[in-house]
C-alpha positions in Angstrom: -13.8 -225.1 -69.4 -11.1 -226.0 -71.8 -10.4 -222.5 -72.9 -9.3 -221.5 -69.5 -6.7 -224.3 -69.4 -3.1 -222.6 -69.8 -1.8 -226.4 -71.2 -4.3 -225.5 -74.5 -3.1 -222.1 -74.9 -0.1 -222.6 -77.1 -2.1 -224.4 -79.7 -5.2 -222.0 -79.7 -2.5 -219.4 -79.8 -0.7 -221.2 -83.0 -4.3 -221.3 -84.7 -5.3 -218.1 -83.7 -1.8 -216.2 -85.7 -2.8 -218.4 -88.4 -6.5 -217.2 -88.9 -4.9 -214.3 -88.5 -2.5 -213.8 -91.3 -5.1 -215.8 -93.1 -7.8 -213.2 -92.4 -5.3 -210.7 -93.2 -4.1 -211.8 -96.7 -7.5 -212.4 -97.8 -8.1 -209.3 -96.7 -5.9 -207.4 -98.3 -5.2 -209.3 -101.5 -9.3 -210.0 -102.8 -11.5 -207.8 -100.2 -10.1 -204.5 -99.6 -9.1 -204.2 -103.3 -12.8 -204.6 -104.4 -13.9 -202.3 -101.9 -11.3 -199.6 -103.0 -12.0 -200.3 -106.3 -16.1 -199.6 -105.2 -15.3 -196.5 -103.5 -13.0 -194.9 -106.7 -15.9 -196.0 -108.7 -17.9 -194.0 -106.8 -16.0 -191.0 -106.4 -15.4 -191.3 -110.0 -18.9 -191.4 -111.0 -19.6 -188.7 -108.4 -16.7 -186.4 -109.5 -18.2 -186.7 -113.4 -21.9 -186.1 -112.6 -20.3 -183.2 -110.5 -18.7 -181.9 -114.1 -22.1 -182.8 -116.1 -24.3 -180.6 -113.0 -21.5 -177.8 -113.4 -21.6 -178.0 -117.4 -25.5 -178.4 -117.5 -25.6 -175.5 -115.0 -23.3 -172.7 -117.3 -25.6 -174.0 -120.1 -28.4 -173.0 -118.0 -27.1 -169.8 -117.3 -26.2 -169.3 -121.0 -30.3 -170.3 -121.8 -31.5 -168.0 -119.2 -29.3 -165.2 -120.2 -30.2 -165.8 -123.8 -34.0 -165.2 -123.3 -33.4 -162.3 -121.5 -31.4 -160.8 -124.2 -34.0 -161.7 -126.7 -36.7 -160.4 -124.5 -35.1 -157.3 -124.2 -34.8 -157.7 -127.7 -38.3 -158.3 -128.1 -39.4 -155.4 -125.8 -37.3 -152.8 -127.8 -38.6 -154.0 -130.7 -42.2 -153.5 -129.6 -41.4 -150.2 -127.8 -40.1 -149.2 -131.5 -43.4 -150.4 -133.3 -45.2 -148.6 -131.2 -43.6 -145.5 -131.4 -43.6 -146.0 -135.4 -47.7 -146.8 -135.0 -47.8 -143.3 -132.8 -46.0 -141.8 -135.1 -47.7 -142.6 -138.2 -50.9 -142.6 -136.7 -50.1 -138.2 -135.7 -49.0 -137.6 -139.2 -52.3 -139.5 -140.5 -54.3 -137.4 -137.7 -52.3 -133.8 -138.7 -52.9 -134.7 -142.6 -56.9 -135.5 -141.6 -57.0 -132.5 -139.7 -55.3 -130.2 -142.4 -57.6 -131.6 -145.3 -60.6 -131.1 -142.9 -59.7 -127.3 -141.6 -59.4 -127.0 -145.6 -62.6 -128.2 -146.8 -64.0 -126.3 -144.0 -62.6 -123.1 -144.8 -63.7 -123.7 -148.2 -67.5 -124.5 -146.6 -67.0 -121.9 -144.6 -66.1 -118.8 -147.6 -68.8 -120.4 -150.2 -71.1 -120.1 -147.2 -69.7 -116.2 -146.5 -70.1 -116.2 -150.3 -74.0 -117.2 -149.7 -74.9 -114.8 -147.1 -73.6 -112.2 -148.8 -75.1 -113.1 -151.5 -78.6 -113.7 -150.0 -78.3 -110.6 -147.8 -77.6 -108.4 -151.2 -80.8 -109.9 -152.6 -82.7 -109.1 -149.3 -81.5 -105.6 -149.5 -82.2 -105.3 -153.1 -85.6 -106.8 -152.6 -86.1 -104.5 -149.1 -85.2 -101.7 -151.6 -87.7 -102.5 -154.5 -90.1 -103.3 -152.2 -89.6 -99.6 -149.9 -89.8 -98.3 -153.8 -93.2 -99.9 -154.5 -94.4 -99.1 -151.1 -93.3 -95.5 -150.8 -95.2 -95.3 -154.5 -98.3 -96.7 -153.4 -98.2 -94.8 -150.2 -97.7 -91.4 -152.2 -100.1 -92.0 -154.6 -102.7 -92.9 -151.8 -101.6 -89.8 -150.0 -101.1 -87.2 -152.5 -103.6 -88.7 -155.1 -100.9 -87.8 -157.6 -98.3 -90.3 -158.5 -94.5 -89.8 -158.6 -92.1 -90.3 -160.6 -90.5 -93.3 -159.7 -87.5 -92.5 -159.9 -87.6 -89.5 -157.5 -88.7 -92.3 -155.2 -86.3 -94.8 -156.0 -83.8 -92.1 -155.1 -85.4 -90.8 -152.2 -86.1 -95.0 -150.5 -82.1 -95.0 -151.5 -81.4 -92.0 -149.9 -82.8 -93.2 -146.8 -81.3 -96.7 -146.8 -78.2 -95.2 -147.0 -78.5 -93.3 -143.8 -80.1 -96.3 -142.2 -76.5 -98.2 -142.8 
């Protein structure tokens, strides 16, 4: 085998440091540039969707704490409303109730008012009936008849005791 031959050595060794620096200088002059140049790329484009996440992140933040303000907002305007409605709704309830008790009253005295009324015609027709009936009955049993005014004043007489 000829690579085992220590006569071929010192030109394989010659070729080889050539390859070598060859390898090398192409290397670093064309490859290792475009791969640096690939990996700041990258990080570049990493490092700025890093700042877009961050900024799209506080915005989110900024959203979410927006809606809550407004639904806080939203709920104490409701919760006001509400109260407003409750509110409006016991004066419209206390006004009904007043105009209500008052009509009843009212109902209530013209009935009063009616009773009375109907019970002073009941006694006054319970006393001119006891008149024509304590007439009839002493005419029946004395076979004389009174004066009707002694027995208007004796039937009143008697009614008056009676209350």
């Amino acid at each position: 085998m000829p690579q085992f031959d220590p006569d071929v050595w010192s030109p394989q060794f010659v070729w080889l440091i050539i390859s070598f620096i060859a390898l090398y200088l192409l290397m670093a002059r064309v490859a290792l540039p475009r791969v640096g140049d690939v990996l700041e790329e990258r990080e570049h484009k990493i490092n700025d969707s890093l700042r877009r996440a961050e900024i799209l992140r506080s915005d989110a933040e900024a959203a979410v704490a927006s809606y809550e303000r407004t639904m806080a907002e939203a709920r104490a305007k409701a919760q006001e409303t509400l109260r407003k409605a409750r509110e409006e709704t016991a004066a419209e309830a206390a006004e009904h109730h007043a105009r209500l008790s008052e009509r009843l009253n009212s109902e209530i005295t013209a009935a009063e008012a009616r009773i009375a009324e109907a019970r002073d015609n009941a006694v006054a027709g319970l006393h001119d009936m006891a008149v024509d009936v304590a007439e009839a009955a002493s005419a029946r049993l004395l076979g004389d008849k009174v004066e009707r005014k002694k027995i208007t004043a004796a039937v009143g007489h008697v009614l008056e005791r009676a209350s």
